[in-house]
mmCIF file of the N, C-alpha and C atoms, coordinates in Angstrom:
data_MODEL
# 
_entry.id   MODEL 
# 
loop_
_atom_site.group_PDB 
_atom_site.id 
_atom_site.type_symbol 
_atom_site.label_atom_id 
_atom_site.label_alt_id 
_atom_site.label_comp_id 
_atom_site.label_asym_id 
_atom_site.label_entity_id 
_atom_site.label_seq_id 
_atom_site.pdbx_PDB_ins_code 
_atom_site.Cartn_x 
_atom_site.Cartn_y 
_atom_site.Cartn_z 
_atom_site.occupancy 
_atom_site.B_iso_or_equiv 
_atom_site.pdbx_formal_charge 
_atom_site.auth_seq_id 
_atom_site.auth_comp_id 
_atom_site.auth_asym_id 
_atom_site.auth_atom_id 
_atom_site.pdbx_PDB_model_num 
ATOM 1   N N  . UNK A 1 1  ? 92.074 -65.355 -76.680 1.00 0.00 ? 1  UNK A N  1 
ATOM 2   C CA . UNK A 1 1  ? 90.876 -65.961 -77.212 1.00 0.00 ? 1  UNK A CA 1 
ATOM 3   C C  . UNK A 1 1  ? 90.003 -64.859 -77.821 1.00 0.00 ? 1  UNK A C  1 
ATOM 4   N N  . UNK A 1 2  ? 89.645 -64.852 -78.821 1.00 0.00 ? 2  UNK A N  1 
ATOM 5   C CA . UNK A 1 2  ? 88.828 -64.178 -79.457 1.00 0.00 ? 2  UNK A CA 1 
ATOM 6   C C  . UNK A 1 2  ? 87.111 -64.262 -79.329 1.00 0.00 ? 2  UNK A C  1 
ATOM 7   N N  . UNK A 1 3  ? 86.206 -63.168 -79.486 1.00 0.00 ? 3  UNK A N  1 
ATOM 8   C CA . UNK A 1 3  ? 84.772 -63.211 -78.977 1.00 0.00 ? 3  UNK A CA 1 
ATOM 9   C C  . UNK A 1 3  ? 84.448 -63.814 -79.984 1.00 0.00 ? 3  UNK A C  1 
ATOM 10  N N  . UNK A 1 4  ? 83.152 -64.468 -79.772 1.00 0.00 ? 4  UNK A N  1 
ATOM 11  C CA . UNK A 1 4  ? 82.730 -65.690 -80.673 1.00 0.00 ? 4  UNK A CA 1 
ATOM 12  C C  . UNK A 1 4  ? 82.148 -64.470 -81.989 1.00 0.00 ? 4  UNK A C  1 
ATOM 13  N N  . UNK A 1 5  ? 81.565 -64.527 -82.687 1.00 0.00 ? 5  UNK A N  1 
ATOM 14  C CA . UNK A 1 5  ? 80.969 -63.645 -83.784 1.00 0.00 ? 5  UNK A CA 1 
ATOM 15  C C  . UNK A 1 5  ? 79.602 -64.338 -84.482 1.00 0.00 ? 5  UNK A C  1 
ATOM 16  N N  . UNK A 1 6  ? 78.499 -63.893 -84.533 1.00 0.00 ? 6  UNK A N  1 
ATOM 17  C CA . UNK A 1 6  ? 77.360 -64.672 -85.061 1.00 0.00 ? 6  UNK A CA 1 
ATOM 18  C C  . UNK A 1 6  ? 76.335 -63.576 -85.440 1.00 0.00 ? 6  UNK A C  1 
ATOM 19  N N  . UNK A 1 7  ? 76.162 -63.792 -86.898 1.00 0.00 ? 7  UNK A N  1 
ATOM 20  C CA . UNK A 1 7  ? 75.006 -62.519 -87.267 1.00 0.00 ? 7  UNK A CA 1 
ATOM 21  C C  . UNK A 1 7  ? 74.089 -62.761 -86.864 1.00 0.00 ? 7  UNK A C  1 
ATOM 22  N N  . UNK A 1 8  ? 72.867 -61.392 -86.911 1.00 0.00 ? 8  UNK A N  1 
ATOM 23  C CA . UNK A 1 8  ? 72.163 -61.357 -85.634 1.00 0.00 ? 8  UNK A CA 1 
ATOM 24  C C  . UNK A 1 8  ? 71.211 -60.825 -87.383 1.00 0.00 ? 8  UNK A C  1 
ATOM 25  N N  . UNK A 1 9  ? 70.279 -61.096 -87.229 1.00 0.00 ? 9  UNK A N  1 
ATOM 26  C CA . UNK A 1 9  ? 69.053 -60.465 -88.050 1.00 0.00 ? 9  UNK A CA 1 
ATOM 27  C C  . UNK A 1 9  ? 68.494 -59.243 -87.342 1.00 0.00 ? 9  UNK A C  1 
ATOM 28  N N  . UNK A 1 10 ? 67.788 -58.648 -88.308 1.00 0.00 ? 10 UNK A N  1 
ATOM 29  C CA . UNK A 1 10 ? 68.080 -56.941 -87.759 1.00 0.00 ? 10 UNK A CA 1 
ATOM 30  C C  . UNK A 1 10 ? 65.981 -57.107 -87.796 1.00 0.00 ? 10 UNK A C  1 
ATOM 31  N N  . UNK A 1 11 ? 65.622 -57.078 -86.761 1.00 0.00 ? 11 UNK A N  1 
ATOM 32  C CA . UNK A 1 11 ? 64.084 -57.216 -86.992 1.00 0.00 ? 11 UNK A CA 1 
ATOM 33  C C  . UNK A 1 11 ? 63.621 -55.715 -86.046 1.00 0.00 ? 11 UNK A C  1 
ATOM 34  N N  . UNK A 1 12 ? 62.539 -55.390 -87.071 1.00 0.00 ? 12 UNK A N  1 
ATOM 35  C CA . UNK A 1 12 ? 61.739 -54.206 -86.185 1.00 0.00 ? 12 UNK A CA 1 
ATOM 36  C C  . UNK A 1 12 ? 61.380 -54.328 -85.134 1.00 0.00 ? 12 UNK A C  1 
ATOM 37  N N  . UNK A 1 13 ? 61.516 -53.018 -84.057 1.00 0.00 ? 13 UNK A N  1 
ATOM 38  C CA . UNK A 1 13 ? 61.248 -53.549 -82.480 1.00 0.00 ? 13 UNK A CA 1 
ATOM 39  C C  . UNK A 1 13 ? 59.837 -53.369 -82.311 1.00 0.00 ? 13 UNK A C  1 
ATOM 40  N N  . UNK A 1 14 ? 59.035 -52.867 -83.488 1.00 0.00 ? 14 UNK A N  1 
ATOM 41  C CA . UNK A 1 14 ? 57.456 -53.018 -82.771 1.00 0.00 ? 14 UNK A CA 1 
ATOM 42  C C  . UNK A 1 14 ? 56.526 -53.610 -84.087 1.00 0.00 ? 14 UNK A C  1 
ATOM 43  N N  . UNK A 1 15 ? 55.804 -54.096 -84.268 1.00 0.00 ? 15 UNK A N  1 
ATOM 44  C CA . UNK A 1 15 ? 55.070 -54.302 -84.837 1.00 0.00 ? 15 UNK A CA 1 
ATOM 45  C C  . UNK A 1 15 ? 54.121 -52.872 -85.736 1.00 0.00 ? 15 UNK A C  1 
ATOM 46  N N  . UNK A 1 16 ? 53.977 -52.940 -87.119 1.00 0.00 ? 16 UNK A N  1 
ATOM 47  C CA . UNK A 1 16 ? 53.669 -51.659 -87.976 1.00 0.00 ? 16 UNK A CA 1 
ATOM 48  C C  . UNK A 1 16 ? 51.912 -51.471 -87.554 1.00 0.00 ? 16 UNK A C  1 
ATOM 49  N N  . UNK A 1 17 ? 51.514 -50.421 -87.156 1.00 0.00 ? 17 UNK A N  1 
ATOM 50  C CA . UNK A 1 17 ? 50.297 -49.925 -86.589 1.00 0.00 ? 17 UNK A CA 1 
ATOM 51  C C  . UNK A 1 17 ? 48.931 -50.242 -87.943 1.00 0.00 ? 17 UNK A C  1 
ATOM 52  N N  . UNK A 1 18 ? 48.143 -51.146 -87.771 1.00 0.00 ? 18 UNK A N  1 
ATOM 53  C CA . UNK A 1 18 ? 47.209 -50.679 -88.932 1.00 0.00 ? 18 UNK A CA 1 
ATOM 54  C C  . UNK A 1 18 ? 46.799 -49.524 -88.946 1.00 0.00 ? 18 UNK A C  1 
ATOM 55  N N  . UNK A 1 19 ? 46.284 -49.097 -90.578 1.00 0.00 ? 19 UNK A N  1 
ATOM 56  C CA . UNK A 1 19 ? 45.512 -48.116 -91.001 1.00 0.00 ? 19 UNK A CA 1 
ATOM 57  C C  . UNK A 1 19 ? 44.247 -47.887 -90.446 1.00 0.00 ? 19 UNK A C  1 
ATOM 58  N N  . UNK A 1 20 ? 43.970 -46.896 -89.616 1.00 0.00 ? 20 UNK A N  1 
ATOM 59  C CA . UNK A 1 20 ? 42.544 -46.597 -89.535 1.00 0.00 ? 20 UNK A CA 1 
ATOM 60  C C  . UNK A 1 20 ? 41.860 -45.898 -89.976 1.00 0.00 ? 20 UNK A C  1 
ATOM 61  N N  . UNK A 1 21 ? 40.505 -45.752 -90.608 1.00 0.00 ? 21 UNK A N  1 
ATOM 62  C CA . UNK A 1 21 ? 39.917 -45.562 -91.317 1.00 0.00 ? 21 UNK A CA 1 
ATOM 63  C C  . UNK A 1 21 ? 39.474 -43.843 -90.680 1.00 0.00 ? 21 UNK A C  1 
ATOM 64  N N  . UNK A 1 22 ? 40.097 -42.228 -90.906 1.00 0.00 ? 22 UNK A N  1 
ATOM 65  C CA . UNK A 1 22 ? 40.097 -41.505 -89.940 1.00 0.00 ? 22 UNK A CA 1 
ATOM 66  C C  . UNK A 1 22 ? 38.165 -41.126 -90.688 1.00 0.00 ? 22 UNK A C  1 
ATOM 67  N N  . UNK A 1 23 ? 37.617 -40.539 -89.763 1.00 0.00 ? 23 UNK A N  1 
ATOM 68  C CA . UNK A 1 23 ? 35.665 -40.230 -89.407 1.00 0.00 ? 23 UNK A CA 1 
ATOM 69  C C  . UNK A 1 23 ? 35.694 -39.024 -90.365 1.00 0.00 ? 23 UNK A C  1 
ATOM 70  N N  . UNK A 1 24 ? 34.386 -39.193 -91.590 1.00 0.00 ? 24 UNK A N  1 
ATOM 71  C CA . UNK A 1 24 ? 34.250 -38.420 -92.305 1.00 0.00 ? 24 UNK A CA 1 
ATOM 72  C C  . UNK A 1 24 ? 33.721 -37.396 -91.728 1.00 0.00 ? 24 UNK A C  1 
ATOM 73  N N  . UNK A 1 25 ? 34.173 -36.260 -92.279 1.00 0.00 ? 25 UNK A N  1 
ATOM 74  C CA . UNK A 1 25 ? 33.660 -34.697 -91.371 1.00 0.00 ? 25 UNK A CA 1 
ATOM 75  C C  . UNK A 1 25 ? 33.212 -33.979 -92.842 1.00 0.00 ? 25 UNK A C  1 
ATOM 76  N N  . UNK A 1 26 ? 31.564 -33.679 -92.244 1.00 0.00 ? 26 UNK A N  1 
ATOM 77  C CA . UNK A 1 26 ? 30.725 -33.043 -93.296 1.00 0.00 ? 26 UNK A CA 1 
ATOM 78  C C  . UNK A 1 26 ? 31.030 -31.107 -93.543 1.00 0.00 ? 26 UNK A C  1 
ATOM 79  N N  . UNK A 1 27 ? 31.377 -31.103 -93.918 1.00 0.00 ? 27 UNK A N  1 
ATOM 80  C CA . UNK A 1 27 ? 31.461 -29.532 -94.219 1.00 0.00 ? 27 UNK A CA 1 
ATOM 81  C C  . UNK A 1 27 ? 29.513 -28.659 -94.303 1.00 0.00 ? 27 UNK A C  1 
ATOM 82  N N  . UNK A 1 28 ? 29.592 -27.712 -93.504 1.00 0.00 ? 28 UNK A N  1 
ATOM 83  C CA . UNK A 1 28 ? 28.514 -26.942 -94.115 1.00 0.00 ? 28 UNK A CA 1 
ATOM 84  C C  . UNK A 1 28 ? 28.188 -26.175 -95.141 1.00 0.00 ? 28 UNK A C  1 
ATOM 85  N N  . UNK A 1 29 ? 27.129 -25.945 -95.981 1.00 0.00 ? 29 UNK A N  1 
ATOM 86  C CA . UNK A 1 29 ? 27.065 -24.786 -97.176 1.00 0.00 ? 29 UNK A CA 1 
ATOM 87  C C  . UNK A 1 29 ? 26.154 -24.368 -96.503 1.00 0.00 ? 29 UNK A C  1 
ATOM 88  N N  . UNK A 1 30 ? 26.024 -23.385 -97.640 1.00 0.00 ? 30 UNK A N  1 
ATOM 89  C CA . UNK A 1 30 ? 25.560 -21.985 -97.217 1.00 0.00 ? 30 UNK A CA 1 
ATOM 90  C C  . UNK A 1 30 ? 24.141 -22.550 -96.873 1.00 0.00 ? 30 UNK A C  1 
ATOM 91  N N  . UNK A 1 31 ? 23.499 -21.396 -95.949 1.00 0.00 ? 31 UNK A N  1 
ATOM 92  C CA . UNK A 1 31 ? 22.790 -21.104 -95.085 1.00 0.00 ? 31 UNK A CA 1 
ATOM 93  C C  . UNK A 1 31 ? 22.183 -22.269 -94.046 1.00 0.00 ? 31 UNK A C  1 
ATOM 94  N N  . UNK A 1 32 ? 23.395 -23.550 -93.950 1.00 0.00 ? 32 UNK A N  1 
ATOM 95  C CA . UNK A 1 32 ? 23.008 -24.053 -92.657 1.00 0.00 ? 32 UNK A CA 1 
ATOM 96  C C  . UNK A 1 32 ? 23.964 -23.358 -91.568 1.00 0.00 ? 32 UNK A C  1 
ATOM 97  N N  . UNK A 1 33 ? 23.967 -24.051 -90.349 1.00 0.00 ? 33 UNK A N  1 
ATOM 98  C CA . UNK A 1 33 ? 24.973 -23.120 -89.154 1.00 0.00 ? 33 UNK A CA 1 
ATOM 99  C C  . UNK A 1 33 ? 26.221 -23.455 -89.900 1.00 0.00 ? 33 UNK A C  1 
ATOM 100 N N  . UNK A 1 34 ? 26.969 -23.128 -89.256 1.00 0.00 ? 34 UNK A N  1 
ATOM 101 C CA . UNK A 1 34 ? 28.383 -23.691 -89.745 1.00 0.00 ? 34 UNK A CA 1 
ATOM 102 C C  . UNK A 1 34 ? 29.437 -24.312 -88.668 1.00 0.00 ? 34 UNK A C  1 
ATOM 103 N N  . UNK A 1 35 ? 28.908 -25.082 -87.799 1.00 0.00 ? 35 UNK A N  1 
ATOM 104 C CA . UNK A 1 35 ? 29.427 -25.776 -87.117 1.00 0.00 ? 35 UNK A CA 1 
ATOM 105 C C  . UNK A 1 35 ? 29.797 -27.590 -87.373 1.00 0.00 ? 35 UNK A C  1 
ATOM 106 N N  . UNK A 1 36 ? 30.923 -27.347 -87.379 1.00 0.00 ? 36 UNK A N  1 
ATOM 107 C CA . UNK A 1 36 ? 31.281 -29.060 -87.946 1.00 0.00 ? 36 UNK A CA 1 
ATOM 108 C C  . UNK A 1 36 ? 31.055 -29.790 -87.383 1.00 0.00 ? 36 UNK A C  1 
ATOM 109 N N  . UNK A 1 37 ? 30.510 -30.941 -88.178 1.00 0.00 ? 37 UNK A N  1 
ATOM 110 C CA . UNK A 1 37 ? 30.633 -32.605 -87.807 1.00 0.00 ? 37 UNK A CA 1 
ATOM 111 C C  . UNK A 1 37 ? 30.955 -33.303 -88.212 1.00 0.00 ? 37 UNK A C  1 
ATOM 112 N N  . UNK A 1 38 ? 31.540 -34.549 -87.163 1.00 0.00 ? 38 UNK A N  1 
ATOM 113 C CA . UNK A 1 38 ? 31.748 -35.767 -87.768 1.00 0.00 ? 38 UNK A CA 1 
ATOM 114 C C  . UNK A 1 38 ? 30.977 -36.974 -87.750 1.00 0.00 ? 38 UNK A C  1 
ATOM 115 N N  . UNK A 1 39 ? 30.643 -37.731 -88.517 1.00 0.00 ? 39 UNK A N  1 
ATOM 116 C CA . UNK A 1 39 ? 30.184 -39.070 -88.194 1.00 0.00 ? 39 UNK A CA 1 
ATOM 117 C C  . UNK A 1 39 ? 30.879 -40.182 -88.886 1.00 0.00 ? 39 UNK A C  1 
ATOM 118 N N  . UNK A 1 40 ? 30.568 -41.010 -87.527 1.00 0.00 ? 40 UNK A N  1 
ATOM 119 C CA . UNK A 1 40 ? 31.478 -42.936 -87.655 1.00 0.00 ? 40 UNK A CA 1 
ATOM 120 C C  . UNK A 1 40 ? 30.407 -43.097 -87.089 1.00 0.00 ? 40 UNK A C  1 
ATOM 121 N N  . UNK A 1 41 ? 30.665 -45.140 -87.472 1.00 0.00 ? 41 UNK A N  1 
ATOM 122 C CA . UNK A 1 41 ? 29.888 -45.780 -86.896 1.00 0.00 ? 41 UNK A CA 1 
ATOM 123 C C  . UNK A 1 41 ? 30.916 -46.958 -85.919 1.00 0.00 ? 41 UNK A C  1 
ATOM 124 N N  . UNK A 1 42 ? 30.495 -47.194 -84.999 1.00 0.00 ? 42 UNK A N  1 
ATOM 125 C CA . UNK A 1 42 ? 31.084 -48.195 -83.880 1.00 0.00 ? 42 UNK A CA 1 
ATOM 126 C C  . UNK A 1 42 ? 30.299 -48.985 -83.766 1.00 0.00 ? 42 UNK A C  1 
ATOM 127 N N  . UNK A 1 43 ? 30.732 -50.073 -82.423 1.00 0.00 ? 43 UNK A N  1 
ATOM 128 C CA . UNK A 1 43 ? 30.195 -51.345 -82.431 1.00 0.00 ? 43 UNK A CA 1 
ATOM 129 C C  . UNK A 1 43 ? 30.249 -51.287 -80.653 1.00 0.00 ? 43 UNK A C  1 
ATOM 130 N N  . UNK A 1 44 ? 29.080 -51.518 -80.431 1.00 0.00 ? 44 UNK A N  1 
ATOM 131 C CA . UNK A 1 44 ? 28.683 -51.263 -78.738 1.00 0.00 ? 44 UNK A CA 1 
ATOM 132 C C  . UNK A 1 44 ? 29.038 -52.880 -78.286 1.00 0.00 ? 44 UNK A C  1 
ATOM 133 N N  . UNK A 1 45 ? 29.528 -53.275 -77.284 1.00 0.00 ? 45 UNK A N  1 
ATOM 134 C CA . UNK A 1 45 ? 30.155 -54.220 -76.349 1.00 0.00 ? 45 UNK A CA 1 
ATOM 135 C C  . UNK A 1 45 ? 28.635 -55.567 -77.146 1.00 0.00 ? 45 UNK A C  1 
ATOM 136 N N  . UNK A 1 46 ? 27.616 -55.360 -76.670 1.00 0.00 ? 46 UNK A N  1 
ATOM 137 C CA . UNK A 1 46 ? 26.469 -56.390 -77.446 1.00 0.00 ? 46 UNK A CA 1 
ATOM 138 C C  . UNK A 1 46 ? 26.519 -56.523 -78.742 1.00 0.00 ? 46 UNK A C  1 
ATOM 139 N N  . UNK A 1 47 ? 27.746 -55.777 -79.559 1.00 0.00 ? 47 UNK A N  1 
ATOM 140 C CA . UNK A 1 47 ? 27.047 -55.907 -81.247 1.00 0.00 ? 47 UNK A CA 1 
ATOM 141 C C  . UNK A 1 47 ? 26.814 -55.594 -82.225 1.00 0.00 ? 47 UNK A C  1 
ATOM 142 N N  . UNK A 1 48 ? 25.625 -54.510 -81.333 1.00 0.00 ? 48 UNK A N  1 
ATOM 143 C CA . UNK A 1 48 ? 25.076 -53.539 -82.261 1.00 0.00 ? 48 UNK A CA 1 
ATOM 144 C C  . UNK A 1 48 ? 25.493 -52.257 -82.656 1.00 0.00 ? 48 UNK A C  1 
ATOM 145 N N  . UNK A 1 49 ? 25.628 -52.352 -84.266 1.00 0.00 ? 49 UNK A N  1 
ATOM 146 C CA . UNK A 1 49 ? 26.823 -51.323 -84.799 1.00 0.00 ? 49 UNK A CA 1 
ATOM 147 C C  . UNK A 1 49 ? 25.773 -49.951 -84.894 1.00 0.00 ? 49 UNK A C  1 
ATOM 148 N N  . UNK A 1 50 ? 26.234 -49.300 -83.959 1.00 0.00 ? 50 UNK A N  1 
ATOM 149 C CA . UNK A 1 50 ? 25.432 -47.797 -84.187 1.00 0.00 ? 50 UNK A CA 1 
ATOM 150 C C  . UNK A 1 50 ? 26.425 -46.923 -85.128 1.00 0.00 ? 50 UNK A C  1 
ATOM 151 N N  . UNK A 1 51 ? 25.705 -44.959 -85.492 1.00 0.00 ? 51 UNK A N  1 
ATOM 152 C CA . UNK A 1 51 ? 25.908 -44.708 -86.220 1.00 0.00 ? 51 UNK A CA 1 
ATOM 153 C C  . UNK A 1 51 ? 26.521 -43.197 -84.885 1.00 0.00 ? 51 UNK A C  1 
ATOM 154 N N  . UNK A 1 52 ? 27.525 -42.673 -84.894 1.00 0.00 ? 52 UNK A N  1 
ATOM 155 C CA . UNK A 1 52 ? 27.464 -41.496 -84.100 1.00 0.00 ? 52 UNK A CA 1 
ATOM 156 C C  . UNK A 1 52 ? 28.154 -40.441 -84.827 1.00 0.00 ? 52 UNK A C  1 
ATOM 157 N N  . UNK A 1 53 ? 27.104 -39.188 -84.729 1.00 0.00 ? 53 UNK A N  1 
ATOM 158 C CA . UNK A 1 53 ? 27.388 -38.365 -84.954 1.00 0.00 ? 53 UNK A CA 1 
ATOM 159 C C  . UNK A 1 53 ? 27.585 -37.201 -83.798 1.00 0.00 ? 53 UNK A C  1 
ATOM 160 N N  . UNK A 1 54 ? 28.928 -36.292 -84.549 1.00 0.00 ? 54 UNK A N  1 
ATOM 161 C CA . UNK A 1 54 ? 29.421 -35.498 -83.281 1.00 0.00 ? 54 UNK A CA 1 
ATOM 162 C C  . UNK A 1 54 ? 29.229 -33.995 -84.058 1.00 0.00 ? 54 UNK A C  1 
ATOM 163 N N  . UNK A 1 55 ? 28.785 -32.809 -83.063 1.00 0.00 ? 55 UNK A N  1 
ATOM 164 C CA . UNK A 1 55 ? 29.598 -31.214 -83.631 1.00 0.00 ? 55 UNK A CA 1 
ATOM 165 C C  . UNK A 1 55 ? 30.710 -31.000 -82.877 1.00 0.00 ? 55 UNK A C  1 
ATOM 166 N N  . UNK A 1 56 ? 31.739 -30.689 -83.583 1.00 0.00 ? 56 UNK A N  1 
ATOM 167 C CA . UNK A 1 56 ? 33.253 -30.746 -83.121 1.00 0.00 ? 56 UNK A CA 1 
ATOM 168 C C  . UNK A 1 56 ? 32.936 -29.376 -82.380 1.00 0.00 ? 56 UNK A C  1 
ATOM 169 N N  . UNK A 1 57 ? 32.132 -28.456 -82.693 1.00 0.00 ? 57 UNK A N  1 
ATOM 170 C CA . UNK A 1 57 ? 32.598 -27.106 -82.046 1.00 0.00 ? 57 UNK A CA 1 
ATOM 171 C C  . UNK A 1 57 ? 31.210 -27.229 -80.891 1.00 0.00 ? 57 UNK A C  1 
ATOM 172 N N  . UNK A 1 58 ? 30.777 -27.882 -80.254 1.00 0.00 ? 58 UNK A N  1 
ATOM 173 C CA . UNK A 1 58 ? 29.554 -28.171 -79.429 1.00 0.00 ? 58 UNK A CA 1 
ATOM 174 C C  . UNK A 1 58 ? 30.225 -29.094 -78.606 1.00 0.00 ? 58 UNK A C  1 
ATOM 175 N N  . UNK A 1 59 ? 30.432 -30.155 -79.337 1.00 0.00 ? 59 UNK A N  1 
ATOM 176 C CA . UNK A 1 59 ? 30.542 -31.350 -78.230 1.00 0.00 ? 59 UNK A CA 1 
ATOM 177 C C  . UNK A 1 59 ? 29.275 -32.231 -78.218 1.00 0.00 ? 59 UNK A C  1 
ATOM 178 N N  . UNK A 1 60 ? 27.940 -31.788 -78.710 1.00 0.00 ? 60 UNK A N  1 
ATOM 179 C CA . UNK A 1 60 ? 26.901 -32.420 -79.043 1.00 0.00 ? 60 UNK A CA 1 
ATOM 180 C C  . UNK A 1 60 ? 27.056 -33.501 -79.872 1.00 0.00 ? 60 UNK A C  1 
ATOM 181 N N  . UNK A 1 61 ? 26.330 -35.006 -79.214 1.00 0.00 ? 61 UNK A N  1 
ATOM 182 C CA . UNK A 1 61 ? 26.633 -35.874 -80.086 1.00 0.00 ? 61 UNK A CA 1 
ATOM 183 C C  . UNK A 1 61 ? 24.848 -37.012 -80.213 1.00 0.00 ? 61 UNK A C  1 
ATOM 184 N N  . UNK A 1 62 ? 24.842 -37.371 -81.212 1.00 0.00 ? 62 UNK A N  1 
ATOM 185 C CA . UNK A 1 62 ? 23.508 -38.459 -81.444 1.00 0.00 ? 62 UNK A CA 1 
ATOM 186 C C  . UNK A 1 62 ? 24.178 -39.701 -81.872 1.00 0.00 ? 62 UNK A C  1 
ATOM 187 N N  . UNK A 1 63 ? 23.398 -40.670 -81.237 1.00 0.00 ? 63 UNK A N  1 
ATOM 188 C CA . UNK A 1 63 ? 23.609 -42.003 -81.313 1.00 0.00 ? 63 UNK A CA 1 
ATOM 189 C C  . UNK A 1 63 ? 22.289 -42.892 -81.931 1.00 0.00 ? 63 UNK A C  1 
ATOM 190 N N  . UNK A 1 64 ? 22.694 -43.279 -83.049 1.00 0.00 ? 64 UNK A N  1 
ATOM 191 C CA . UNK A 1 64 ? 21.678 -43.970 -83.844 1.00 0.00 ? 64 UNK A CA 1 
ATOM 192 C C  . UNK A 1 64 ? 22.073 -45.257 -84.178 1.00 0.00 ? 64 UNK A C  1 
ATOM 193 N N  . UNK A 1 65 ? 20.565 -46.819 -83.756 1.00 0.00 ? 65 UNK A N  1 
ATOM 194 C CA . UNK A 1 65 ? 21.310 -47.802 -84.324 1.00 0.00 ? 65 UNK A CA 1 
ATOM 195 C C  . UNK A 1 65 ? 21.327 -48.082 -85.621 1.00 0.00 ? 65 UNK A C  1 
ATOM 196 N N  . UNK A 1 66 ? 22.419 -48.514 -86.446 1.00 0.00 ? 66 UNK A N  1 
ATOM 197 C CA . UNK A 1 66 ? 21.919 -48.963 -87.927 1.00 0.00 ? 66 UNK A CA 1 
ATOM 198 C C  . UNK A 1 66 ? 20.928 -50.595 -87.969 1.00 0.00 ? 66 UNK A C  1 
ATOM 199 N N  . UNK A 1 67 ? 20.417 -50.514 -88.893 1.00 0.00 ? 67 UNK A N  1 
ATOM 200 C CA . UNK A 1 67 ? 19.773 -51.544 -89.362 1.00 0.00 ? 67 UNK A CA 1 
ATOM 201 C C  . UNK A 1 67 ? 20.233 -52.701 -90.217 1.00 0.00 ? 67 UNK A C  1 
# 
């Protein structure tokens, strides 16, 4: 007896990751410090879409809401 035979469709095993939008990082000119930042804005659990800015070489960060 021979095994039965039945094509099988060939589907991706995960689902394709959206694009995320990666956090604009401001470069310094001359004669401010020269420590980088980035800022995005998020959306806090209530809503409200704030604005945060980070210095990558600090770790210092401000949280502002937008309007």
């Amino acid at each position: 007896m021979e095994p039965a035979t039945e094509e099988v469709a060939e589907v991706p095993a995960t689902e394709p990751t959206p694009e995320v939008e990666a956090p604009e990082v401001e470069p310094a000119t001359e004669g401010e410090d020269q420590s980088r930042y980035e800022t995005f804005e998020a959306t806090r659990p209530d809503g409200t879409v704030v604005e945060i800015c980070r210095n990558l070489d600090t770790g210092e960060q401000t949280v502002t809401e937008k309007q």
